[in-house]
ROTI-958411 format. One record per residue (C-alpha): x, y, z; residue number from 1. Coordinates in nm, 2 decimals, always signed. Example, Ala and Ser with C-alpha at 12.3 -4.5 7.8 and 13.67 -1.06 7.14 Angstrom:
residues 2
        u        v        w   tike
    +1.23    -0.45    +0.78      1
    +1.37    -0.11    +0.71      2
This chain:
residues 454
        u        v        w   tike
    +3.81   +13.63    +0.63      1
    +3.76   +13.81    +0.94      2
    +4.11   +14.05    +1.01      3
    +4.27   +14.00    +1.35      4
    +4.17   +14.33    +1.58      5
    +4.43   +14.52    +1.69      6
    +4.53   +14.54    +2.07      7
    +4.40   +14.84    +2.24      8
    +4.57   +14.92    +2.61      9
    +4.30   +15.02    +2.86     10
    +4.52   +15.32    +2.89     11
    +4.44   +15.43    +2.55     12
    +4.05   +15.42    +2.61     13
    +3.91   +15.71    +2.79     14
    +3.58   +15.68    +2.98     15
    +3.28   +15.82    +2.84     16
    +3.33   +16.12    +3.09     17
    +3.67   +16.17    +2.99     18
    +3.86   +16.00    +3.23     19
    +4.13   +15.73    +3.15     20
    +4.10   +15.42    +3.29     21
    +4.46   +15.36    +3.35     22
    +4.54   +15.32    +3.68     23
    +4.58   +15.01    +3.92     24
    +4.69   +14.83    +4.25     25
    +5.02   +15.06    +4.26     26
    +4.84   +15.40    +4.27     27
    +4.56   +15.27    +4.49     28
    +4.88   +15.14    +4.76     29
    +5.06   +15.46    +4.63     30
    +4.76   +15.73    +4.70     31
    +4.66   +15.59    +5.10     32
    +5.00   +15.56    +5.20     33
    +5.10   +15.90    +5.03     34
    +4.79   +16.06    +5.18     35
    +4.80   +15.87    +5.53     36
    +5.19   +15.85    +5.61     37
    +5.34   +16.14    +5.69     38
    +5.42   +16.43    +5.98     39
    +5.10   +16.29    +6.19     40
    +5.27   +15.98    +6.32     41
    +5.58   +16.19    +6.37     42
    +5.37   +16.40    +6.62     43
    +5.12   +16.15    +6.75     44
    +5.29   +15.94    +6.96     45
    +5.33   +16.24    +7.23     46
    +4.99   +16.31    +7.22     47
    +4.92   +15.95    +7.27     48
    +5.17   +15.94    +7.56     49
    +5.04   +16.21    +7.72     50
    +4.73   +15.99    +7.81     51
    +4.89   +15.63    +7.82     52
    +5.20   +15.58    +8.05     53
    +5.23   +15.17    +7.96     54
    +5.42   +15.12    +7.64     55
    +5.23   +14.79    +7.63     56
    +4.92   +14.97    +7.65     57
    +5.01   +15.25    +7.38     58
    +5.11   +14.93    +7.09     59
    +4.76   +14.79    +7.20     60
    +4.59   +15.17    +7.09     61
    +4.80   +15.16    +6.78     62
    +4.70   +14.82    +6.69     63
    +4.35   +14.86    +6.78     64
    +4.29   +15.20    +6.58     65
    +4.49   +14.99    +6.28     66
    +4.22   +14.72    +6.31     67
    +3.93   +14.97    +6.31     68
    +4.10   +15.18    +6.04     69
    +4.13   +14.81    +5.80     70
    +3.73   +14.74    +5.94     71
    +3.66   +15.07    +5.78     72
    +3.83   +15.03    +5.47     73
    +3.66   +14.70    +5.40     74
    +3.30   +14.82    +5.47     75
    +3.35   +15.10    +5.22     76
    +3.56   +14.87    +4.95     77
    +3.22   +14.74    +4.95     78
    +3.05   +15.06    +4.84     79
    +3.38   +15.15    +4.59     80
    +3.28   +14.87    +4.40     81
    +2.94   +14.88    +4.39     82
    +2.94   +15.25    +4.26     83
    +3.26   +15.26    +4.12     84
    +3.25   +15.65    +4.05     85
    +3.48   +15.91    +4.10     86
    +3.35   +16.14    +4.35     87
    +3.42   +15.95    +4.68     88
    +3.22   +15.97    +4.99     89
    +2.98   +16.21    +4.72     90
    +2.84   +15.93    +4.52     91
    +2.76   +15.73    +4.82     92
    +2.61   +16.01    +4.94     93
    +2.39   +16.06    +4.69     94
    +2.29   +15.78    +4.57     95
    +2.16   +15.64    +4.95     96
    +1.99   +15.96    +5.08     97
    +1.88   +16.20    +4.75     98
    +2.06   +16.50    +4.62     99
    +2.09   +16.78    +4.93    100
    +2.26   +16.51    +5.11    101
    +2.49   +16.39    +4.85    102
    +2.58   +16.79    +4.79    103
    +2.67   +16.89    +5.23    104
    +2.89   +16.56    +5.18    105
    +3.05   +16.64    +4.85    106
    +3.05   +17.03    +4.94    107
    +3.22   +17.01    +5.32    108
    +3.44   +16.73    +5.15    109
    +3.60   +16.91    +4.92    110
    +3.60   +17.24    +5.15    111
    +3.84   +16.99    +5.36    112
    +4.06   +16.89    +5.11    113
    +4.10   +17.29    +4.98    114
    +4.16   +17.34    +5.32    115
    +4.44   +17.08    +5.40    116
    +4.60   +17.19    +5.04    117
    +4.66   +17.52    +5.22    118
    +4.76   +17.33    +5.54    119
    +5.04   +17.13    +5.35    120
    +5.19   +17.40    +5.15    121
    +5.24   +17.59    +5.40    122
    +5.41   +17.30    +5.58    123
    +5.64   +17.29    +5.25    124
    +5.74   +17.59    +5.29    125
    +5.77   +17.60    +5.67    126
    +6.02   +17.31    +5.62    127
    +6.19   +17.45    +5.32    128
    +6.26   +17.74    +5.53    129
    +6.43   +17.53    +5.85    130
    +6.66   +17.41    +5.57    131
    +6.73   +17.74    +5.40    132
    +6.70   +18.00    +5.65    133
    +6.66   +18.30    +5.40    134
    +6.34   +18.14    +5.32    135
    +6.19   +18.21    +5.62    136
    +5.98   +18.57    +5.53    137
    +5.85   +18.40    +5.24    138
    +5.67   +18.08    +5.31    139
    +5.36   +18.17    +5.20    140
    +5.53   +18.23    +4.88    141
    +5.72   +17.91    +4.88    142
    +5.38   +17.73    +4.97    143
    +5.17   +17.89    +4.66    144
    +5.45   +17.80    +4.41    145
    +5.45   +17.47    +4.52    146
    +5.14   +17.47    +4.49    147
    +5.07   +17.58    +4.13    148
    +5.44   +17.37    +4.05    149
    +5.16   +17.06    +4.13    150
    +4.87   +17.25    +3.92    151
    +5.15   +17.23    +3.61    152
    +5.19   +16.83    +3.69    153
    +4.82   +16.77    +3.75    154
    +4.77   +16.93    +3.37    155
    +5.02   +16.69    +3.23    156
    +4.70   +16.42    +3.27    157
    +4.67   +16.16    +3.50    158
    +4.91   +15.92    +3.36    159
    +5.20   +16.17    +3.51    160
    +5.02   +16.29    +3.82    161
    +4.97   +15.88    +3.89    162
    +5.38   +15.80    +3.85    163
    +5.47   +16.10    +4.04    164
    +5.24   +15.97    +4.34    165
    +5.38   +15.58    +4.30    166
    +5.74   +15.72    +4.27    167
    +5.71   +16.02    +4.57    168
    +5.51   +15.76    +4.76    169
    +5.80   +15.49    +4.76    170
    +6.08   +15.75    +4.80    171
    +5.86   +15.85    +5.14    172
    +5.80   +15.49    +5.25    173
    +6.16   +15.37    +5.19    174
    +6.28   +15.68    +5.40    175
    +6.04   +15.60    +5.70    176
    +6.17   +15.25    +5.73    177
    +6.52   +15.34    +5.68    178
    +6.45   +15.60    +5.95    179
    +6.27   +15.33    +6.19    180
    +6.52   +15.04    +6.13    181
    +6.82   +15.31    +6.21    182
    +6.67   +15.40    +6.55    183
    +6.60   +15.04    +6.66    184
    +6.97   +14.95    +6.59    185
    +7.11   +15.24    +6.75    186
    +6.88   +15.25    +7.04    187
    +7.00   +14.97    +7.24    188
    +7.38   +15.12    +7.21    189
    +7.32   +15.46    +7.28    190
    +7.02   +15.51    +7.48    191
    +7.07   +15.20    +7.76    192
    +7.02   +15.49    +8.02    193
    +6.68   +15.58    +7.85    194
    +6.54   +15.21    +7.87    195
    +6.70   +15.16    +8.22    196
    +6.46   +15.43    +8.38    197
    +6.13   +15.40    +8.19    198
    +5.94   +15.59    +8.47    199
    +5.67   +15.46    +8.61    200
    +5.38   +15.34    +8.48    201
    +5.02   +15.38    +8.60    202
    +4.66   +15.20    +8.46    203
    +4.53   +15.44    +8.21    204
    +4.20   +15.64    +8.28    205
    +3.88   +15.54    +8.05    206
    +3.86   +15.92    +7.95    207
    +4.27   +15.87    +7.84    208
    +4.19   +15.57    +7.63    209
    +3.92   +15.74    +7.48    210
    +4.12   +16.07    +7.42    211
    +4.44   +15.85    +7.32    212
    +4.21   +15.62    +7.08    213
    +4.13   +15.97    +6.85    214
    +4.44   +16.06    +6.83    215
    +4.53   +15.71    +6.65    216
    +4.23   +15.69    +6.44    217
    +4.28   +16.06    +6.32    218
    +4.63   +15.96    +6.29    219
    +4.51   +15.68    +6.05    220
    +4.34   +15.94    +5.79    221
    +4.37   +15.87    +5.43    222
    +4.32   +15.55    +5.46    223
    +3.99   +15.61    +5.21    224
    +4.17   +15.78    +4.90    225
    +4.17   +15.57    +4.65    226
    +3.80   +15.52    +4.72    227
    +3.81   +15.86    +4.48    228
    +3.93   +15.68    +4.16    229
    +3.74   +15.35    +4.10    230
    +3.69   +15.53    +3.76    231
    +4.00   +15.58    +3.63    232
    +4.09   +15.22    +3.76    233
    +4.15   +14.93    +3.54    234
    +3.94   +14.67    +3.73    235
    +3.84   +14.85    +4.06    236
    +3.68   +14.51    +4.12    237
    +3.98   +14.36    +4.17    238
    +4.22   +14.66    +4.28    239
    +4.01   +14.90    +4.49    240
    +3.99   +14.61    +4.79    241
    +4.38   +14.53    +4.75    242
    +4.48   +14.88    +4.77    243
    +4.27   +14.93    +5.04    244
    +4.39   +14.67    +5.27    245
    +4.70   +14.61    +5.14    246
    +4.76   +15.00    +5.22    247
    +4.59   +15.01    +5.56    248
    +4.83   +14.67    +5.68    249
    +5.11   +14.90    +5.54    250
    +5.04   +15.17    +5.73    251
    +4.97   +14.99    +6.05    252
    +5.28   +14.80    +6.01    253
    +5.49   +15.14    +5.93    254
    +5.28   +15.33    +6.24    255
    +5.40   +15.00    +6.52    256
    +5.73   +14.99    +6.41    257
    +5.75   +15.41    +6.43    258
    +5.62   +15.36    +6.80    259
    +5.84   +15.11    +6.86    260
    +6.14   +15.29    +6.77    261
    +6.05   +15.60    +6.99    262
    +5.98   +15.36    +7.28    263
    +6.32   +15.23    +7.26    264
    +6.47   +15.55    +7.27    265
    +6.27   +15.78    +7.47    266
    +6.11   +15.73    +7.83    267
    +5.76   +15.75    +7.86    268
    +5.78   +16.12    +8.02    269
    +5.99   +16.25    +7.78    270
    +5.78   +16.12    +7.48    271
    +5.48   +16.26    +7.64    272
    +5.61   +16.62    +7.68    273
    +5.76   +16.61    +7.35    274
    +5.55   +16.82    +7.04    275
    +5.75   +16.63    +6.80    276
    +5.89   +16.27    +6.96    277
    +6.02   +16.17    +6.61    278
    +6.29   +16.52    +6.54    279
    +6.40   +16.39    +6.98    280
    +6.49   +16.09    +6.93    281
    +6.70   +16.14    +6.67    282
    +6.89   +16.40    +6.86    283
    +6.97   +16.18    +7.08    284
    +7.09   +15.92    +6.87    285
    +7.28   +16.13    +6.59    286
    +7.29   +16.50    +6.81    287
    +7.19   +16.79    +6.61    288
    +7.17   +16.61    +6.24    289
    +6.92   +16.40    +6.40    290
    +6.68   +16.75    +6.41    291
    +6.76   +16.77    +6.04    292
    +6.70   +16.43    +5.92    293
    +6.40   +16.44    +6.09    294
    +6.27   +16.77    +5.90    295
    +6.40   +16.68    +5.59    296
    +6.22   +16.40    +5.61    297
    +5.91   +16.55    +5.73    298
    +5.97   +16.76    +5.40    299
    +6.00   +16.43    +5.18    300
    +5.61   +16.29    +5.33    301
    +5.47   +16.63    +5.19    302
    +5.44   +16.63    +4.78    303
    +5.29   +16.34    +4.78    304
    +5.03   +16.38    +5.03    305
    +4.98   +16.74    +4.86    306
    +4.97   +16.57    +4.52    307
    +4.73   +16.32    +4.65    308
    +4.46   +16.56    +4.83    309
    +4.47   +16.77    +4.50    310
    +4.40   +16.50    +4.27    311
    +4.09   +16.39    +4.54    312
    +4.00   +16.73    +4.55    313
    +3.97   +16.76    +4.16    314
    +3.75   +16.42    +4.15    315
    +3.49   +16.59    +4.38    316
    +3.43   +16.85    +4.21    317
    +3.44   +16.69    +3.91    318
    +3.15   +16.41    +4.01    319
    +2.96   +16.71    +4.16    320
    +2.97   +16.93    +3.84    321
    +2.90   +16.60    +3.62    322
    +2.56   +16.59    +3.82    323
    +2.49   +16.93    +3.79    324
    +2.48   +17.02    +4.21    325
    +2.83   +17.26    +4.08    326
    +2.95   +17.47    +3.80    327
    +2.89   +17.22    +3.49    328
    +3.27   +17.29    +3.35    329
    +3.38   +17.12    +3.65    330
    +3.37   +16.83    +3.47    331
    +3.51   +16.89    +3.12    332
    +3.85   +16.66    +3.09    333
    +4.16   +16.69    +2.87    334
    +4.28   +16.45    +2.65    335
    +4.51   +16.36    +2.93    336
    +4.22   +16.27    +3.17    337
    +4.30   +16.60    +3.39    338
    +3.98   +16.80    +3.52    339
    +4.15   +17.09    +3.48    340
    +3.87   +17.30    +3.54    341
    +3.81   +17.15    +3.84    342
    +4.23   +17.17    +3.94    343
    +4.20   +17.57    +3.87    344
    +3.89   +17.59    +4.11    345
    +4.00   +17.41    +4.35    346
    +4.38   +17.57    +4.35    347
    +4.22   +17.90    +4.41    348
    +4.06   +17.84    +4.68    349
    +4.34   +17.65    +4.82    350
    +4.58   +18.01    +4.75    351
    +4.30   +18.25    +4.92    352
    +4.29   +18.03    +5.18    353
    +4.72   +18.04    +5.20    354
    +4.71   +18.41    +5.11    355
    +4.42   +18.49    +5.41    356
    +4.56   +18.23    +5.66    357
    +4.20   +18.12    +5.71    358
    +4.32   +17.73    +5.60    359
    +4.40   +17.72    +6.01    360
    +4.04   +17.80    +6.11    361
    +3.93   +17.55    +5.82    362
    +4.17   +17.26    +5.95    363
    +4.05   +17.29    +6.27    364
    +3.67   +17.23    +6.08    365
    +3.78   +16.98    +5.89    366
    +3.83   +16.69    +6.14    367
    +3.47   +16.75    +6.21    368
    +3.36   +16.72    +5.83    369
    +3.56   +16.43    +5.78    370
    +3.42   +16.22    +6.11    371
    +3.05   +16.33    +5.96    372
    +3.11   +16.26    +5.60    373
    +3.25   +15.91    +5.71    374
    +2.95   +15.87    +5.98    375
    +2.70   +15.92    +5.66    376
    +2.90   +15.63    +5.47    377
    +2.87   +15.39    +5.71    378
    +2.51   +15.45    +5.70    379
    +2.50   +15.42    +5.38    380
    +2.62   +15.07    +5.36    381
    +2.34   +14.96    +5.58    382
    +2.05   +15.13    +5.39    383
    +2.24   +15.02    +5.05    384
    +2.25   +14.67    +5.19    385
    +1.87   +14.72    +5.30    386
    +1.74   +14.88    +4.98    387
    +1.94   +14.70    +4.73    388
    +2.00   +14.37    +4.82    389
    +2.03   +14.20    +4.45    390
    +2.28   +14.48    +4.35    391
    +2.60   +14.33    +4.24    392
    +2.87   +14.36    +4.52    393
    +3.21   +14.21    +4.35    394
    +3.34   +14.31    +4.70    395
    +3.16   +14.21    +5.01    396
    +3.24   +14.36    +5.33    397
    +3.37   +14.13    +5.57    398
    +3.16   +14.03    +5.90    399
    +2.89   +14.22    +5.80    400
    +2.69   +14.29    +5.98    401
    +2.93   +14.29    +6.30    402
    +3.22   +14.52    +6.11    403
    +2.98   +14.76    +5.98    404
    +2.80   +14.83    +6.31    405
    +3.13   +14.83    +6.52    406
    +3.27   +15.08    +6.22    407
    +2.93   +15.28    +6.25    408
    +2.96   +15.29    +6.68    409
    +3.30   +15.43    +6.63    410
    +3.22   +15.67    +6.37    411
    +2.86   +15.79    +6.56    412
    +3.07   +15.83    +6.90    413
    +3.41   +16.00    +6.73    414
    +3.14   +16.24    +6.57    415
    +2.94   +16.33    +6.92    416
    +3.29   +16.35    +7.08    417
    +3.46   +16.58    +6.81    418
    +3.10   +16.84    +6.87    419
    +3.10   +16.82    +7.23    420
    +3.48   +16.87    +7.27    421
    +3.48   +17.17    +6.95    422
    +3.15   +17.35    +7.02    423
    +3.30   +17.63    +6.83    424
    +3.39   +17.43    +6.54    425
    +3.14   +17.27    +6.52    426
    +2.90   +17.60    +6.44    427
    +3.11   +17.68    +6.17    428
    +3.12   +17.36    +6.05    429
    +2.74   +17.37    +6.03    430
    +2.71   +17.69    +5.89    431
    +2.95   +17.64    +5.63    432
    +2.73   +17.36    +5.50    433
    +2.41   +17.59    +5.53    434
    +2.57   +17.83    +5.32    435
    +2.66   +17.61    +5.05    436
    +2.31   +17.43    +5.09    437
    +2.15   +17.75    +5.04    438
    +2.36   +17.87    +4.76    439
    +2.28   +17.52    +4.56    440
    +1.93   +17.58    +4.64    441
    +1.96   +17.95    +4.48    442
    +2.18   +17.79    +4.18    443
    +1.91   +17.57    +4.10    444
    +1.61   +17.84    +4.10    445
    +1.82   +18.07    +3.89    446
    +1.81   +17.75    +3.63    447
    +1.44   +17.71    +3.69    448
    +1.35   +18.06    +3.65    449
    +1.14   +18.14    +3.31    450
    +1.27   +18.35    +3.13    451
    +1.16   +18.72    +3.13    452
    +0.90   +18.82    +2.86    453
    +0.96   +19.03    +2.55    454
């Protein structure tokens, strides 16, 4: 008589490399909206003003970088669940064009994402310190103890790490709508004079759209993070293409109705000249509290964007060390599913980079790493779709071939744009990668060597 077997929750089952397969379409909606919504389209709609004087015109840009943005996400849903891995644009990488490819992605990657853990800490504590004055000679200290406050979560394991994302996450997305909705009613009582005198409005140059266009789609980034934990997911079959466009059409929805708002309470001149339209507006509408509510929620979209690029982070070098290109120990895993290895590395980094203030010349890198990395992607779908044409694809990109080429043009021109603009940058961004290509290359003769006679 055969005995009933007892019910085991995928949570309970680690993956042969350690990782727990627990997660699901709420962390995977939870980690692109933490990681995408935040102080960017607080700032972003001056920028994008600045170009574009029709308000018309600028919804259009919003909607049309939104479109791109859910193109993107679709194309490379495709790849999540053909290779579901943990590594990100790193397994692609690698898998379509051998490993020195697969390590410049994985290794200017993670570079980014140390660098933009230094970037948001310090925006922590840049924050903290508008809200508590005597703060403000020690924000680099507030930034590294919030930042190895998150290294003490991340240890916990990844059930914890995951439920302080989904809760932070809603806490942030709740607060932006009650933000938005609180302007639109307001605006039409208090700011009749505003909408009365919009200025005038001329046709937008090509070069503006263009300029205007990047601006958005940067504004769009993090659209691809859960792309880094079809490992750890239940049935990334299933979830990895819901998160991903259930989060983009979230975002998009969240970014119009933010636009909207300003446009209703701002002219067109004064949004363009403003640095931060968002912290304006609400001066006008609630006077000097507005300032506040505006940076403490600005303060509220950072730990769980900085809880999200840590846990990306991790994964990289995680997948990296797994596959040898990095220090093996990268990829050891508690019992709670936590590369903590890979957590200490890449917190480090992230405090040398706080403690040097050389995060600033990385973020400026960073954009350009990102634009390449995703460029290489895109590619890869092609040659994947070329080279392996009977390899199961539980998620097909739609309009393909159409959305992958338009995602592709957009990425190719975005990536000759950001090294003509940033010729600076754009060195460094290519001798970082030479260094790290030639240290892998001297890692792996060390390995090779024989070893010295007797």
């Amino acid at each position: 008589m055969n005995m009933p077997l007892a019910h085991v929750e995928p949570s309970a089952t680690p993956t042969r490399s350690g990782l727990r397969r627990i997660l699901g379409v709420g962390f995977g909606l939870a980690v692109i909206v933490g990681s995408t919504l935040g102080i960017g389209i607080l700032r972003a709609p001056g920028l994008v003003a600045g170009q574009i004087s029709n308000p018309s015109i600028i919804l259009g840009l919003w909607l049309v970088g939104g479109l791109y943005t859910l193109l993107g996400a679709v194309c490379l849903a495709e790849l999540g669940t053909m290779l579901p891995q943990t590594g990100g644009y790193y397994v692609y990488a690698r898998r379509t064009f051998g490993e020195s490819v697969g390590f410049a992605v994985g290794w200017t990657d993670w570079l980014t994402y140390c660098a933009v853990l230094g970037y948001v800490s310090i925006g922590i504590g840049e924050f903290m310190a508008v809200l508590v004055p005597s703060l403000a000679g020690l924000i680099k200290i507030v930034a590294v103890i919030a930042l190895v406050g998150l290294v003490a979560l991340q240890s916990a394991g990844i059930r914890v790490s995951s439920r302080f994302q989904e809760a932070t996450t809603a806490i942030k997305f709740v607060a932006f709508l009650v933000v938005v909705i609180a302007a639109l009613v307001l605006a039409p009582a208090m700011s009749s004079a505003a909408a009365s005198s919009p200025g005038p409005a001329s046709s937008p140059s090509l070069v503006g759209v263009v300029v205007a266009l990047q601006a958005v789609v940067i504004t769009y980034g993090g659209w691809q993070s859960a792309l880094y934990f079809t490992e750890e997911d239940r049935d990334p079959n299933r979830n990895l293409p819901r998160s991903m466009i259930a989060g983009v059409a979230s975002v998009i929805v969240v970014y119009l109705l933010v636009n909207l708002a300003l446009l209703s309470v701002l002219r067109i001149p004064d949004l363009a000249r403003s640095t931060l339209p968002a912290a304006d507006a609400a001066q006008i509408l609630m006077g000097s509290r507005g300032r506040q509510i505006i940076t403490v929620l600005s303060l509220v979209s950072l730990p769980p964007l900085l809880n999200a690029i840590m846990m990306i982070g991790t994964r990289i070098l995680f997948a990296m060390g797994r596959d040898g290109l990095l220090w093996r120990r990268t990829a050891n895993v508690t019992a709670g599913g936590a590369p903590l290895a890979a957590t200490v590395v890449t917190t480090a980094v992230a405090v040398a980079l706080i403690a040097s203030g050389t995060f600033q010349k990385l973020v400026a890198i960073a954009s350009l790493f990102l634009v390449f990395n995703y460029s290489v992607c895109c590619l890869a779908l092609v040659v994947l779709r070329r080279r392996e044409p009977g390899r199961a694809r539980p998620f097909r990109a739609w309009g393909y071939p159409w959305s992958a080429g338009i995602v592709l043009l957009g990425a190719a021109a975005f990536l000759i744009a950001a090294v003509i603009g940033d010729t600076v940058n754009a060195g460094a961004a290519l001798a970082l990668t030479a260094a790290g290509l030639l240290g892998r290359v001297a890692v792996a003769r060390l390995r090779t060597a024989p070893a010295p006679q007797a």
